[in-house]
N, C-alpha and C positions, 0 to 999 in steps of 0.2 A: 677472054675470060678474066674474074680479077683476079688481081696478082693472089700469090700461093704465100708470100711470107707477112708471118701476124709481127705486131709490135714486140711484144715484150712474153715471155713465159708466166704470167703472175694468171692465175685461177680466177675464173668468176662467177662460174656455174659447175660444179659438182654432182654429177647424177650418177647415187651408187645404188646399185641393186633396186632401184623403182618399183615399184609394183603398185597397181592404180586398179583399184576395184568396182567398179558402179554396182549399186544393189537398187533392181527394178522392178517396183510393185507388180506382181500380175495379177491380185487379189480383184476380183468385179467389187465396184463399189454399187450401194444400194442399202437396206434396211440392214440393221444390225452393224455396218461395215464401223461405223463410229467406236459401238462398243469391242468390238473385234481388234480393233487397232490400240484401243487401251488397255485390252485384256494383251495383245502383245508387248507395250512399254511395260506395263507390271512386271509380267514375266520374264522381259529380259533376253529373250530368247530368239532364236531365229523366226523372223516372220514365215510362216507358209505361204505360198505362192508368190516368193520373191524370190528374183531370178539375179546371179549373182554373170555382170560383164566384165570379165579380165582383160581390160583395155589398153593397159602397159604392163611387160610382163618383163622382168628383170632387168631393164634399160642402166646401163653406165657409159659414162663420159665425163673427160671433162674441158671444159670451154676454157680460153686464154683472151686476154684484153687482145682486141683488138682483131680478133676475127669476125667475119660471119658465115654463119652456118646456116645453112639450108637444111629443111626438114622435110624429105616427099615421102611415098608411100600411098598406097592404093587405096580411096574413100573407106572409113574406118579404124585405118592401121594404126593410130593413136596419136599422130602427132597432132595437132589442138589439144589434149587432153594431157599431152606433156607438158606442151607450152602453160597450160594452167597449172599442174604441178611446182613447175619452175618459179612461177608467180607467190605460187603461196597461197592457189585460190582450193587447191583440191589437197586431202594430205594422202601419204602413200600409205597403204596397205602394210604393207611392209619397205624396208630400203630409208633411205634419207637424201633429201637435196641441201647441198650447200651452197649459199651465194653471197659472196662479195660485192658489197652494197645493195640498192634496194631496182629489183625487176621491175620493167611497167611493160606491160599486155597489153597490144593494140590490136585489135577485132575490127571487121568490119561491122559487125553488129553489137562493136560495144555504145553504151547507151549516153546519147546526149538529149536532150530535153527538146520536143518537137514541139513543145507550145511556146517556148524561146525562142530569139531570135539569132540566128546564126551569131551575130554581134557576141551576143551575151554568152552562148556557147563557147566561145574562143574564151571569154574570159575565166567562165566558171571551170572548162577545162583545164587553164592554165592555175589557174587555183589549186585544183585537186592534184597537182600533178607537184606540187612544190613551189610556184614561182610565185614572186610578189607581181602588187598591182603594176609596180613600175617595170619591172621585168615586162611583164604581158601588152603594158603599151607602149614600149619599145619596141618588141616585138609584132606586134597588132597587123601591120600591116603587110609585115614580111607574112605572115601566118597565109593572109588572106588572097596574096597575088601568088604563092605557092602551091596555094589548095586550088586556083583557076575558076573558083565558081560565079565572080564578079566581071570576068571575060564578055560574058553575052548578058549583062544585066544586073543591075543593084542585089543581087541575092544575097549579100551579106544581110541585109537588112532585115528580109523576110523570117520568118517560121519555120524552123527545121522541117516542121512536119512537108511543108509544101516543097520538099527540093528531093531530087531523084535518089536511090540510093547510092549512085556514083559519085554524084556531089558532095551527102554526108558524108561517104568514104574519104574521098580526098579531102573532106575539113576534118577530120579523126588522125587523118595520117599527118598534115599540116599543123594542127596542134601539138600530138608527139612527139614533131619531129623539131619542133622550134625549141626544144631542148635538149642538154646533151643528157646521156642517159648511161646509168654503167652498165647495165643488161635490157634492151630493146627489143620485144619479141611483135614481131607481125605478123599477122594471119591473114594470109588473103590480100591484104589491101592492096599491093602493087596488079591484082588483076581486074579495077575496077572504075581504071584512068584509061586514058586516050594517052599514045606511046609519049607525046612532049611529058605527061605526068608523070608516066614511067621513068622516064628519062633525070627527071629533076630527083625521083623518088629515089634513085637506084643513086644517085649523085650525095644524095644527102646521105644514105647509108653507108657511102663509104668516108665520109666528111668525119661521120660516128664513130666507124672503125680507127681512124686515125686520129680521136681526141681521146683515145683509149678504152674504147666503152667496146662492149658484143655487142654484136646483133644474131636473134634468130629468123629467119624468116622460112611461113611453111608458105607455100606454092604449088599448084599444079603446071605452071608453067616453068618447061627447061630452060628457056631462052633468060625467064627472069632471073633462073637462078644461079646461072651460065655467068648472066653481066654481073651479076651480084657478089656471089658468095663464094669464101677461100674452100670451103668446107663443105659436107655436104652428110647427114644422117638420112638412114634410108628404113624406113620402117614399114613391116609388114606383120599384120594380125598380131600388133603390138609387141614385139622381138626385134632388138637394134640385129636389122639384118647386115648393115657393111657401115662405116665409117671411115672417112677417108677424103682424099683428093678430089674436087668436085667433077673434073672429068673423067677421074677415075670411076666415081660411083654414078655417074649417070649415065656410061655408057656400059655399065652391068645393069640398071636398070633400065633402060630403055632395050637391050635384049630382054629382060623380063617382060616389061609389058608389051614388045612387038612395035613400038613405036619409036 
């Protein structure tokens, strides 16, 4: 498992009293619906047949340089919808997140450009991400023999659209990762490589941890998060159910789910 002691005591994600609300139309759309939806911005008022999902319900913590955290909990329990909290892409209901320096959110389904070509995605990711050009073709090459997807063939070259979603996963996770980050949250990606991927992936997050940065990573997999992470938040129907010691919290969950 990884080791249990973080760097340093200094704060870098702050989650007090969170609270994350989704409001989801149920209204049938059809004639009139147009004018029905602007007779609702007029008014001001509660939409009718909007159905209100409390998806994170009072969640506190708070993260230190140089750990990482693991986030499980059973399909819906809200962690994706934290990790976007955390980001800055969702705001809370009520509660406040604080963060030291700037979060970046890596998805497996976050979006690169499929009529590009991988090439050019590497760079325009590294673009958005903060780095110069020279940074990025420095870096260019490490991005691309770390991501493996030029292993069985020129595929750097090609069209995102035409490469599997295992492939774009690990040039999403390969791009990310070729910079140092002071809060690095992952979703999914490490279950979407072949174990050498794993391996380098779960290598690089802790390369992260010890240039001082977080990491969060959510997972359904134990094993990943076993090799990975000092830490470990455990969420269920959006309520931090335990926080703690990673093998302390996952062998209370895995009595929970039987597994």
């Amino acid at each position: 498992m990884a080791e249990q002691e973080r760097r340093d005591d200094r704060p870098t994600v702050i989650a007090d009293d969170v609270h994350i609300v989704y409001r989801v139309s149920g209204a049938k759309s059809g004639k009139g619906s147009a004018t029905a939806a602007l007779s609702r911005i007029v008014k001001r008022g509660e939409a009718r047949g909007v159905r209100k999902v409390h998806a994170v319900r009072g969640v506190s913590f708070v993260a230190y340089r140089g750990e990482a955290i693991g986030l499980i909990g059973s399909n819906g329990s809200g962690k994706s919808t934290l990790l976007r909290a955390i980001a800055g892409l969702l705001p809370p209901e009520s509660g406040r997140v604080y963060t030291d320096g700037q979060p970046s959110l890596l998805g497996v389904n976050a979006a690169l450009m499929g009529d590009l070509t991988g090439e050019r995605n590497v760079i325009l990711g590294g673009l958005a991400m903060g780095m110069s050009r020279e940074e990025i073709k420095e870096r260019y090459q490490s991005i691309v023999d770390f991501s493996g997807i030029n292993e069985k063939g020129d595929f750097i070259s090609l069209p995102m659209r035409t490469y599997s979603s295992g492939m774009g996963a690990r040039l999403r996770f390969a791009i990310a990762a070729a910079k140092d980050h002071d809060v690095l949250m992952i979703d999914e990606a490490l279950a979407t490589g072949d174990r050498k991927f794993q391996r380098r992936s779960e290598e690089r997050i802790r390369e992260l941890r010890q240039e001082a940065g977080t990491v969060f990573l959510v997972s359904h997999s134990n094993g990943s998060i076993r090799d990975t992470c000092t830490r470990v938040l455990w969420l269920e129907r959006g309520e931090l159910r335990m926080d703690g010691p990673t093998d302390e919290v996952l062998k209370e969950y895995e009595k929970f789910t039987g597994k």
